[in-house]
N, C-alpha and C positions, 0 to 999 in steps of 0.2 A: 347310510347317507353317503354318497358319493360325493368326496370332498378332495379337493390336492392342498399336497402342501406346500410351503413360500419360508425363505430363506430371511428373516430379519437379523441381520447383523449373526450374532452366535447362537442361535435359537432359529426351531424350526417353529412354524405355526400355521397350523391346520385351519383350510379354507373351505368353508361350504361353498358349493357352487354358484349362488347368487350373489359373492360379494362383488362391492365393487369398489374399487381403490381411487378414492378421493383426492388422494396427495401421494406422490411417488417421489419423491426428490431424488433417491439414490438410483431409481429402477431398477430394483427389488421386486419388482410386483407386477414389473411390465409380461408378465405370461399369462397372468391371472384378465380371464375372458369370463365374466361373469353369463350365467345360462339359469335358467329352472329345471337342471336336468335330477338334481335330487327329490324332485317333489313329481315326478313323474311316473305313473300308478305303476307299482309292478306287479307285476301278474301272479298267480298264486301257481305252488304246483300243484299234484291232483292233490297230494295228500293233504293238502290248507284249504283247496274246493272243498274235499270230501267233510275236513273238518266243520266247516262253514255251516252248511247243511248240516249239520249234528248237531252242533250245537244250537241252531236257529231252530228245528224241531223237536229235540229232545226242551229245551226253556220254555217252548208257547206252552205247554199246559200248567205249565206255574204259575205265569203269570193269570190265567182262566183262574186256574183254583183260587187262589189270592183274590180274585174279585168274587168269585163265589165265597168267599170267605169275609168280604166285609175286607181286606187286609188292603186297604189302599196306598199303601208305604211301602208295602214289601213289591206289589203289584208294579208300582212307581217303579220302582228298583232294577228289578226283572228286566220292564219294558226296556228303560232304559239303558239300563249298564249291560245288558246280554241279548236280549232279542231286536232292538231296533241297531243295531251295531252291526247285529250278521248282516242284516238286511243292509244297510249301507255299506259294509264294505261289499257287498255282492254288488250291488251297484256301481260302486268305485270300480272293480273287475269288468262291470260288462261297458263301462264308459273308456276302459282303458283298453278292452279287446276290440270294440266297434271303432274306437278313436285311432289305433295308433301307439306305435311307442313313445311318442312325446306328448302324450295325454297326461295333462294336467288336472286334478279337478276342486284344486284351489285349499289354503288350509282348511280341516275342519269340514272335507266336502263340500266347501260353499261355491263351489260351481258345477256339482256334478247336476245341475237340473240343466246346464250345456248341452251337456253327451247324453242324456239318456231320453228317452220319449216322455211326455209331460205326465202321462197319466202315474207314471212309476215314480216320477219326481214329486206328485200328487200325493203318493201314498206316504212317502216319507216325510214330507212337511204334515199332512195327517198323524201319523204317530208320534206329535206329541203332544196329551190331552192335558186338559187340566188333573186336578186331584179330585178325580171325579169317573167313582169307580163304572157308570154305561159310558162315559166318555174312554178309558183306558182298556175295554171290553171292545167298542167301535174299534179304538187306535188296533190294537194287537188282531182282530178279525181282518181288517184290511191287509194287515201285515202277512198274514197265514194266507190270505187269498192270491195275494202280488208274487210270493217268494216262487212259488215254482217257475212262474214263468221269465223271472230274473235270472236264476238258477238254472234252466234251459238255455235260456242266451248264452252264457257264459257260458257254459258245455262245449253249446253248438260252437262255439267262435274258436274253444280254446282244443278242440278234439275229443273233452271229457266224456263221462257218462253220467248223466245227473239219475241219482235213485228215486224216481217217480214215487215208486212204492213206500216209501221211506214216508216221504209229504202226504201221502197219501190216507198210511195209517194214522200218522200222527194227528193231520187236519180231523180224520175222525174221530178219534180217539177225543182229540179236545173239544167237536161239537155234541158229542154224543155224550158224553161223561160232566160236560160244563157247559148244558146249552143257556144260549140268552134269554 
C-alpha cells in the first residue's frame, strides 16, 4: 500500500492515501492530499502472469473431479478459494492494462464490470452457483472457456506470452477425463 507518513506531535503516523483530515487545528496534516492511488490495480510481473495461469489450470480439474465425485463442499471450495480468483485477478489485470495506471476497480472487484467487456464480467457473476453440483460443473466450464482469452488480453497489453498450450491441454484433459 502506498501510504506517507504525518508528524502528530512526538509520533509519526502512517497515512493510507485516501485519508482525509477532518480537523487540523495545528496544521500537521496540511500535506496530506487524500487520492485512491493505493487501490490502483498493479500490474503483475511475467512471473505472477505465468503463475496465474497455473494455478487457474493446474485447480479446474479438481474442482471436475469433486463434482464427479458427488464432493460438493470440496468443489465449493476449489471454485471459490482457487479458481474463480485466478480468473478475477486476471480480470483485475486486463482492466488495469486496457484502463491505465490509475485504474481502479473498486474494493473486492466491485467495479471491474467498468473496465472489462460485459460478456467477461458475465462470466464471473456466473461463477458463483448454488450448492449445486451441474450448477458448480456450468460455473467452472464457463470459467475454463473465458480464461484464455482474458489471459490473451493481458499478454497482448502487457508484452507477455501467454502458454496457449498450457489451457489447451488442460481444458482437455478436464473435458475428456470429467465429461458432463
Amino acid at each position: 500500500m502506498c501510504s506517507s507518513e504525518a508528524s502528530a506531535g512526538s509520533r509519526r503516523v502512517t497515512l493510507e492515501s485516501a485519508t482525509a483530515v477532518l480537523v487540523d487545528k495545528d496544521g500537521q496534516f496540511a500535506h496530506v492530499d487524500p487520492s485512491d492511488r493505493d487501490y490502483w490495480v498493479k500490474l503483475p510481473g511475467g512471473g505472477a502472469f505465468r503463475g496465474c495461469c497455473n494455478e487457474f489450470w493446474w485447480t479446474a480439474p479438481y474442482v471436475a473431479k469433486a463434482v464427479a465425485r458427488g464432493q460438493t463442499i470440496a468443489a465449493l471450495e476449489l471454485l471459490g478459494k482457487v479458481v474463480r480468483p485466478q480468473f478475477a485477478q486476471m480480470l483485475t489485470w486486463l482492466a488495469g492494462a486496457n484502463g491505465g495506471p490509475a485504474t481502479t476497480v473498486g474494493k473486492h472487484g466491485t467495479d471491474v464490470g467498468a473496465h472489462v467487456p460485459a460478456e467477461l464480467y458475465g462470466v464471473l457473476l456466473a461463477s458463483y452457483p448454488r450448492a449445486d453440483l451441474a450448477e458448480i460443473r456450468l460455473a467452472l466450464d464457463e470459467l475454463v472457456r473465458a480464461f484464455p482469452n482474458v489471459a490473451q488480453g493481458v499478454a497482448n497489453a502487457l508484452g507477455y506470452v501467454y502458454d496457449a498450450r498450457e489451457g489447451e491441454r488442460a481444458s482437455a484433459f478436464l473435458f475428456s477425463n470429467f465429461p458432463v
